[in-house]
C-alpha positions as MATLAB code, in Angstrom:
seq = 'XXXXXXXXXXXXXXXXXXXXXXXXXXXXXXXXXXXXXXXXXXXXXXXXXXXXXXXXXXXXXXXXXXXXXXXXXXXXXXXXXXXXXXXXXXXXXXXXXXXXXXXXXXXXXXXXXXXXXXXXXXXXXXXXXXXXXXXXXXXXXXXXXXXXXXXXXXXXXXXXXXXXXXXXXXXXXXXXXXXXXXXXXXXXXXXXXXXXXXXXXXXXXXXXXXXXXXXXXXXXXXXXXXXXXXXXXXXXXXXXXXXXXXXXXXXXXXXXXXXXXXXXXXXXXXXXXXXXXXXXXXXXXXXXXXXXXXXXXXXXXXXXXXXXXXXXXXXXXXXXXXXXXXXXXXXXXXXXXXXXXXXXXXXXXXXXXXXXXXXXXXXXXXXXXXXXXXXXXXXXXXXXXXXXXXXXXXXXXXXXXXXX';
ca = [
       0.000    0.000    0.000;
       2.958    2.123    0.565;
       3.886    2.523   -2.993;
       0.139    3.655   -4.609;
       1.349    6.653   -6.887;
      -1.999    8.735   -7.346;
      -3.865   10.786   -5.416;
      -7.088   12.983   -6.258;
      -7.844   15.767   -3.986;
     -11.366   17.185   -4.058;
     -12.368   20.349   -1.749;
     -15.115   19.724   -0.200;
     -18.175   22.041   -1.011;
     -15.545   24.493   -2.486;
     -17.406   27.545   -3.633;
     -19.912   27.053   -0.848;
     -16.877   27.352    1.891;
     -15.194   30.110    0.371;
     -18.681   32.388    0.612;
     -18.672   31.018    4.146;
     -15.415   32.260    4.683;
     -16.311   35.680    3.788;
     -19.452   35.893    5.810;
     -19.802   33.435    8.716;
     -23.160   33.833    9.390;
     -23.576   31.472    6.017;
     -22.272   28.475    8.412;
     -24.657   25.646    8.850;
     -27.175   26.489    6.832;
     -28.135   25.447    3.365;
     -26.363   27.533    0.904;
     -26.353   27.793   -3.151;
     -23.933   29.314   -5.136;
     -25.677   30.240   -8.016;
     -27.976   32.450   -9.744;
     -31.536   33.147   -8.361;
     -33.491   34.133  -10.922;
     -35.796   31.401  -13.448;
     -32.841   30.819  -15.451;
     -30.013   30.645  -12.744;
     -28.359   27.475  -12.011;
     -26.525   25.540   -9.273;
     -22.811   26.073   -9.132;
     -22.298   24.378   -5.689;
     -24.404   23.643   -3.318;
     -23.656   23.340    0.809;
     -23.960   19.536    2.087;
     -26.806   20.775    4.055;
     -28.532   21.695    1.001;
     -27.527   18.213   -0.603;
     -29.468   16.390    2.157;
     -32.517   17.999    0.356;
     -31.970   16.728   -2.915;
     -30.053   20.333   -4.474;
     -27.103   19.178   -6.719;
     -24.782   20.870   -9.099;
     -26.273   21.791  -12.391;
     -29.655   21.758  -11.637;
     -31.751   24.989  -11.839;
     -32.328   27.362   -9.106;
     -36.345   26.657   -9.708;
     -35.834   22.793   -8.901;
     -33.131   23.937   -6.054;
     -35.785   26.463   -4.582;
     -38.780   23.670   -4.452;
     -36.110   21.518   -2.895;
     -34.687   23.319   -0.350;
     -37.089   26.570    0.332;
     -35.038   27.307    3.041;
     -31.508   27.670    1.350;
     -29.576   30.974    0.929;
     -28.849   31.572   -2.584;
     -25.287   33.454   -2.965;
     -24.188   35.422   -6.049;
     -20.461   33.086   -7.034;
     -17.070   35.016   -6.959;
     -14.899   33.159   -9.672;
     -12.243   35.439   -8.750;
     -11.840   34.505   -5.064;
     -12.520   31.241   -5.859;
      -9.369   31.170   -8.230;
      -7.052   32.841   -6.123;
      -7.940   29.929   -3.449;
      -7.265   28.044   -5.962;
      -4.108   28.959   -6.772;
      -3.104   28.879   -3.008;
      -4.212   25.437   -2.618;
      -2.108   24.377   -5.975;
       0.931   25.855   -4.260;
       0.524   23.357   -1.505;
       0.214   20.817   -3.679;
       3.760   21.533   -5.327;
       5.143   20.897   -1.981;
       4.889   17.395   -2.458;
       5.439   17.049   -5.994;
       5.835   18.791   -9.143;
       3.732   16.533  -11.080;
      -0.273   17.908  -10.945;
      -2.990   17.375  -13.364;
      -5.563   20.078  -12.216;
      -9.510   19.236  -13.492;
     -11.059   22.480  -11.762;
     -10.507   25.050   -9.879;
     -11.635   22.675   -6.583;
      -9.785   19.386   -7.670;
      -6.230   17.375   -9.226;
      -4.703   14.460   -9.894;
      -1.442   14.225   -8.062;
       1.526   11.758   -9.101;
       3.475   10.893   -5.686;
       5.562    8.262   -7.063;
       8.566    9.709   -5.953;
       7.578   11.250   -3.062;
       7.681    8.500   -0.733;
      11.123    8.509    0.237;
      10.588   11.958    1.443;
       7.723   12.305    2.894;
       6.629    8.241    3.877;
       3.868    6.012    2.424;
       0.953    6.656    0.383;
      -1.356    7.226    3.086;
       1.131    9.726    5.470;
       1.485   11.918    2.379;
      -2.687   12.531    1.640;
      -3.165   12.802    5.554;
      -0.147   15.513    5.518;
      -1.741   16.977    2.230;
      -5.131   17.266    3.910;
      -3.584   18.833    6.788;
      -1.513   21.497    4.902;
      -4.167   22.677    2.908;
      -6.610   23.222    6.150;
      -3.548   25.227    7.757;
      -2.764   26.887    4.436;
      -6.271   28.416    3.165;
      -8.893   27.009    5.827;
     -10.419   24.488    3.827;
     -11.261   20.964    3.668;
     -10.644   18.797    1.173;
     -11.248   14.798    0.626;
      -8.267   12.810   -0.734;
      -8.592    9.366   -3.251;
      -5.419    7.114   -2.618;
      -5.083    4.561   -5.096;
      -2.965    2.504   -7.835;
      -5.255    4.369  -10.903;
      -7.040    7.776  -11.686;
     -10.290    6.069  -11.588;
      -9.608    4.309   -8.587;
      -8.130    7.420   -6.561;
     -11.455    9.762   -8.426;
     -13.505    7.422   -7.068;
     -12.168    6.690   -3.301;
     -11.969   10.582   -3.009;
     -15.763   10.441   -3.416;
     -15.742    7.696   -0.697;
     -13.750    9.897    1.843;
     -16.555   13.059    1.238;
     -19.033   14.509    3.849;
     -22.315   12.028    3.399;
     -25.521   14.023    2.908;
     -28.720   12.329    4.620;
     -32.313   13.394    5.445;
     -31.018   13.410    9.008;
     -28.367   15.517    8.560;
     -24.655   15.440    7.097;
     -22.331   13.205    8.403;
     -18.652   13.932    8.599;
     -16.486   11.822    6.008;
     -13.118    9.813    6.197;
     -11.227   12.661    4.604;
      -8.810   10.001    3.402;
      -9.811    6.813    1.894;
      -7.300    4.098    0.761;
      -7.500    1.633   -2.058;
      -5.154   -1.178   -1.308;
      -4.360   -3.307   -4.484;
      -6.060   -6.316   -2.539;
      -8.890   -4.211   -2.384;
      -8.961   -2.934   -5.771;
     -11.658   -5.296   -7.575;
     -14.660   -5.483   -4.488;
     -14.085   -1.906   -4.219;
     -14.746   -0.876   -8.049;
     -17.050   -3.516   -8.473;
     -19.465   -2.576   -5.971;
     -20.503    0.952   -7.571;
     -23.639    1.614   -9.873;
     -21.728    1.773  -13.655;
     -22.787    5.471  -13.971;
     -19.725    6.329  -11.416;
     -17.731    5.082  -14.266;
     -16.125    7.634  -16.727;
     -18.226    7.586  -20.344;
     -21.302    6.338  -18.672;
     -23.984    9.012  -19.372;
     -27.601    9.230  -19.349;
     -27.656    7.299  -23.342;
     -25.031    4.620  -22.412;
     -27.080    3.974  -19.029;
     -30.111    3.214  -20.692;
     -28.256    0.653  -23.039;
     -27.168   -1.000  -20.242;
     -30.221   -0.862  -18.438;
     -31.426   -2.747  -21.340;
     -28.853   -5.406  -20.820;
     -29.549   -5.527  -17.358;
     -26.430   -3.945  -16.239;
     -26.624   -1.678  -13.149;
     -23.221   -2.198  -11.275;
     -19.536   -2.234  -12.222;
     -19.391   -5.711  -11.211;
     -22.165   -6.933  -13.653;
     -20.848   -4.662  -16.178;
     -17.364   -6.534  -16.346;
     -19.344  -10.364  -16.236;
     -19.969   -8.915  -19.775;
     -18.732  -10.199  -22.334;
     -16.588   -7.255  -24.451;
     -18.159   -8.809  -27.607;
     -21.612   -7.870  -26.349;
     -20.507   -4.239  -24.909;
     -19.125   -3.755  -28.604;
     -22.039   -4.667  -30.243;
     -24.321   -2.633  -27.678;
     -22.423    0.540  -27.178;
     -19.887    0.721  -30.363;
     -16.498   -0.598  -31.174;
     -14.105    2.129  -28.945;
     -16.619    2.933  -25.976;
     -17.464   -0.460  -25.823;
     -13.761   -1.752  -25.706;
     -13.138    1.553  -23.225;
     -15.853    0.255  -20.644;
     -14.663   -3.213  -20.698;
     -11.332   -1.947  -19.545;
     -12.500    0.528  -16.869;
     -14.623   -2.402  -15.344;
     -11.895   -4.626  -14.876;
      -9.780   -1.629  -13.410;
      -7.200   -0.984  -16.437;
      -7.165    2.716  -16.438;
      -3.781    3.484  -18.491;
      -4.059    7.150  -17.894;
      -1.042    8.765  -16.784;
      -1.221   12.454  -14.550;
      -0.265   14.862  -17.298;
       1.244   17.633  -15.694;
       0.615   20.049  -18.974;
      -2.638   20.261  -20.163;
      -3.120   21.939  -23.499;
      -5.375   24.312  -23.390;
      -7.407   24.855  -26.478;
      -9.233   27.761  -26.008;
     -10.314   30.432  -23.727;
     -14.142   31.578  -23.636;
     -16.756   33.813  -21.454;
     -20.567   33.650  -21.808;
     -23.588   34.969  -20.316;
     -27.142   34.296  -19.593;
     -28.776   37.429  -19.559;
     -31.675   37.320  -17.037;
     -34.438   38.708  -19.653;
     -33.734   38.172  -23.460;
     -31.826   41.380  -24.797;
     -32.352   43.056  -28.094;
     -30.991   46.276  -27.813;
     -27.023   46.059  -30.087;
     -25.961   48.355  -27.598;
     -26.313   45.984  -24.363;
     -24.733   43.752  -26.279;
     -21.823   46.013  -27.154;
     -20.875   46.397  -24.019;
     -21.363   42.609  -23.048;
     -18.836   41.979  -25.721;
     -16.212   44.487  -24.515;
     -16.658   43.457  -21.041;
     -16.658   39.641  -22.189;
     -13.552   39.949  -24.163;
     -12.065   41.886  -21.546;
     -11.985   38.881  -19.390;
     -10.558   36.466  -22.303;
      -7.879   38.868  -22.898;
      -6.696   39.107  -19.315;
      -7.251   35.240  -19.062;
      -4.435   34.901  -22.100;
      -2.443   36.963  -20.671;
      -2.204   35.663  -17.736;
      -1.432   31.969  -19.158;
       1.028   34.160  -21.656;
      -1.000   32.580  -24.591;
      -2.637   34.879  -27.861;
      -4.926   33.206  -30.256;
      -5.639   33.707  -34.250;
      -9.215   33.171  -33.667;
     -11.888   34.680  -32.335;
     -15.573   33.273  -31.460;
     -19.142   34.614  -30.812;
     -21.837   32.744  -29.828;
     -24.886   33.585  -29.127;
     -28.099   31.986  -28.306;
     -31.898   32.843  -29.249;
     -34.871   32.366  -26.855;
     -36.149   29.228  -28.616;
     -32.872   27.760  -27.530;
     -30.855   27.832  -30.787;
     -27.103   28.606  -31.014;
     -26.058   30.882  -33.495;
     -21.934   30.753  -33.516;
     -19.613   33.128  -35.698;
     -15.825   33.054  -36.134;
     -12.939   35.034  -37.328;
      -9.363   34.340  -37.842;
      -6.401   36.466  -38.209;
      -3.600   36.942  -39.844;
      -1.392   37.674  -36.280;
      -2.185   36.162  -32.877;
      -4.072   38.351  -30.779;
      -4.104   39.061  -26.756;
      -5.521   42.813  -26.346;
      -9.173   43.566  -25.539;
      -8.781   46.147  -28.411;
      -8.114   43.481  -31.026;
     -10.645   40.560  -29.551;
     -13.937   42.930  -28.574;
     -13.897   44.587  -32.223;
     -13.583   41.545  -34.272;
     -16.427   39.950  -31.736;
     -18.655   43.316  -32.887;
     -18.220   43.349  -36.460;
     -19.443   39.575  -36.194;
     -22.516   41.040  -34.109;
     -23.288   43.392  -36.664;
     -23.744   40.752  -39.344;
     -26.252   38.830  -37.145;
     -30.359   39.382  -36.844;
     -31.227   40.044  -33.326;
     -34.502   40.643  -34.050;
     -35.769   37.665  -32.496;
     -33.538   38.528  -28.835;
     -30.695   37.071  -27.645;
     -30.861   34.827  -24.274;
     -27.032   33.967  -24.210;
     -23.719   35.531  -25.278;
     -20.523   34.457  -25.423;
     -16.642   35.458  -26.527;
     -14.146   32.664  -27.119;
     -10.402   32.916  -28.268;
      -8.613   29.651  -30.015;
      -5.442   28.357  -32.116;
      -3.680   29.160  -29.109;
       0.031   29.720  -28.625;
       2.784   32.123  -27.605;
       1.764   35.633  -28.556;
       3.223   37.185  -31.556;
       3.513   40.784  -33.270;
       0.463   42.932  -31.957;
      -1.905   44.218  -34.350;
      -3.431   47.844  -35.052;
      -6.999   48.205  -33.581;
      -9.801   48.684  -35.924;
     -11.732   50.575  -33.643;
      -9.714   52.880  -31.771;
      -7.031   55.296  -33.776;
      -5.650   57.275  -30.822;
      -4.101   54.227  -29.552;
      -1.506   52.062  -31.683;
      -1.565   48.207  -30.775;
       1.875   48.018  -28.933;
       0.219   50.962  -26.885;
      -2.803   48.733  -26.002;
      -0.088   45.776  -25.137;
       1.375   48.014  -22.808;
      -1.590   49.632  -21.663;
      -2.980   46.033  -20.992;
      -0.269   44.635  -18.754;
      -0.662   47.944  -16.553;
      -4.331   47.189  -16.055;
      -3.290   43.593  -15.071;
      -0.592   44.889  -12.837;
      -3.228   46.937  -11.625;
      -5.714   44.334  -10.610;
      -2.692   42.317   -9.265;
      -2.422   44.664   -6.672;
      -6.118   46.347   -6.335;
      -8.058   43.143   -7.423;
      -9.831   42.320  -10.779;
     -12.620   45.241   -9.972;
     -10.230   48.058   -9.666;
     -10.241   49.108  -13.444;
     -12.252   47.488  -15.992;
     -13.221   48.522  -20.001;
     -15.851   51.846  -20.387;
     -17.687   52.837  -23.853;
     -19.437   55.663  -24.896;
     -22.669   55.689  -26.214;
     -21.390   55.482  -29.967;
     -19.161   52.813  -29.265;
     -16.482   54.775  -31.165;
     -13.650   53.419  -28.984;
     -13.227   51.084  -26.166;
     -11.338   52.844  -23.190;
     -10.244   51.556  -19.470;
     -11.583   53.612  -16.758;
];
């Protein structure tokens, strides 16, 4: 057991205990982190307000006839980055090599770790106990040979959430390698990754509800059932071969903001400002990871649910708010938003290092390499002040795009 190499660590209730952090009077009582109007939707939820039934994803509406009682909170991606970020830097006291899935959980290689720091076991009790000193937080921690095996004993270490109340969890669960096969084979096949709300029905069908019945199948009849690849993939992940390595650099792909506006909006100027306050956020985002892309994305979405998606790409990468939020507006203009638009979002791709800045369509006073260095003072700025302390203005005629 000494020598199990992964670990996945999981905060528990993340965005829920952060809010709590910042106002106390929030503790021990069922809170959702989320919007609050007809079209909001769960972004955490407190375990109190999982003993009702409230779960991530679902709409505020379903939350609200769940749990009348629970305290809806406005989220704070910011804060809950920069917690993040703190938590990360405890992780890279143990070892360099972390696969981070969200801002609230990561796969951690420990391989060699162990002749530093002890066994398997020592090292996620120790992690546990850093990150509580470091940033206040708890966190559940998956020890195990496999990512799948180590995702799914962090679950098993978790707070439970019961009509009667919630009941404190192991914080640290262990999968020993004599263990491995009762352990995975006991869970419904929907804990398994690729098993979604289609591929559960087809194995309803079959008769398949648990891991263990799912790998007394035959991979001949999962093939035939589910496809060739997903078929061969669930076969595996039943028997617990999971070949997946931590990769320490992920690739990202692109960067994106939306909204969902809380009425449908039809007015291009609401929108113009969405877009410049959208792309605003993209650009810093790039930055920040010191990526540019070539290009440049706007999606939108009508009230009868459609998506409507536009791109543009450039001759020269691009990083500046100038650049992105003008190229996202000329795209506008060529839409009908007659009918209203319900979502909007601003998305940035063919990502790399950036290159040779480009001169801003909409704004003549200011050359690009002005707007490069006028952009890494306003993220100096919000270094310091925070990521409120300047932010993008427009006039009326949307003539030009200027910080204030």
């Amino acid at each position: 057991m000494d020598d199990l190499p992964i670990l996945h660590v999981d905060m528990d209730a993340f965005y829920v205990e952060v809010e709590r952090q910042n106002d106390p009077s929030l503790i021990g009582k069922p809170v959702v982190v989320g919007g609050e109007s007809d079209r909001g939707v769960v972004a955490s939820a407190s375990y109190e307000a999982r003993s009702k039934g409230v779960r991530s994803a679902m709409s505020s509406v379903l939350a609200k006839k769940l749990c009348p009682e629970a305290v809806f909170v406005r989220s704070n991606f910011g804060r809950y980055r920069e917690i993040s970020r703190q938590v990360h830097e405890i992780f890279y006291t143990i070892t360099p090599h972390i696969e981070p899935i969200a801002l609230d959980e990561a796969f951690l290689d420990i391989s060699g770790a162990h002749k530093l720091f002890g066994s398997s076991e020592t090292i996620a009790w120790q992690l546990r106990n850093d990150v509580y000193l470091g940033v206040g937080l708890d966190c559940s921690v998956g020890v195990a040979r496999s990512k799948l095996l180590a995702k799914l004993a962090s679950v098993a270490a978790k707070p439970i959430p019961a009509p009667s109340g919630v009941q404190p969890g192991r914080g640290v669960f262990v999968v020993p390698l004599e263990r491995e096969t009762a352990f995975l084979q006991a869970h419904p096949v929907e804990a398994l990754w690729g098993v979604g709300s289609v591929t559960l029905a087809r194995l309803s069908a079959l008769g398949i509800s648990t891991v263990g019945e799912l790998a007394s199948v035959s991979e001949t009849l999962l093939v035939e059932a589910l496809g060739a690849s997903h078929g061969a993939h669930l076969a595996e992940l039943s028997r617990g071969i999971d070949r997946r390595r931590v990769h320490t650099e992920r690739e990202i792909k692109s960067i994106s903001h939306e909204e969902t506006f809380a009425q449908d909006v039809f007015e291009r100027s609401h929108l113009v400002s969405e877009i410049v306050r959208l792309s605003d956020a993209v650009s810093t985002r790039a930055r920040r990871k010191g990526l540019a892309g070539r290009t440049i994305h706007l999606k939108i979405r009508r009230p009868d649910m459609r998506y409507l998606t536009r791109s543009t790409t450039l001759d020269e990468s691009a990083d500046t708010l100038s650049v992105i939020s003008e190229t996202a507006i000329e795209m506008l203009d060529h839409l009908d938003l007659a009918e209203g638009v319900r979502l909007l979002g601003v998305g940035l791709s063919r990502l790399g290092p950036p290159g040779p800045r480009q001169l801003t369509l909409l704004s003549e006073q200011l050359s690009d390499p002005a707007w490069g260095q006028l952009s890494k003072a306003i993220d100096r700025i919000r270094e310091r002040y925070g990521q409120s302390a300047i932010g993008p203005g427009l006039p009326a005629n949307d003539e030009q795009i200027q910080p204030h």
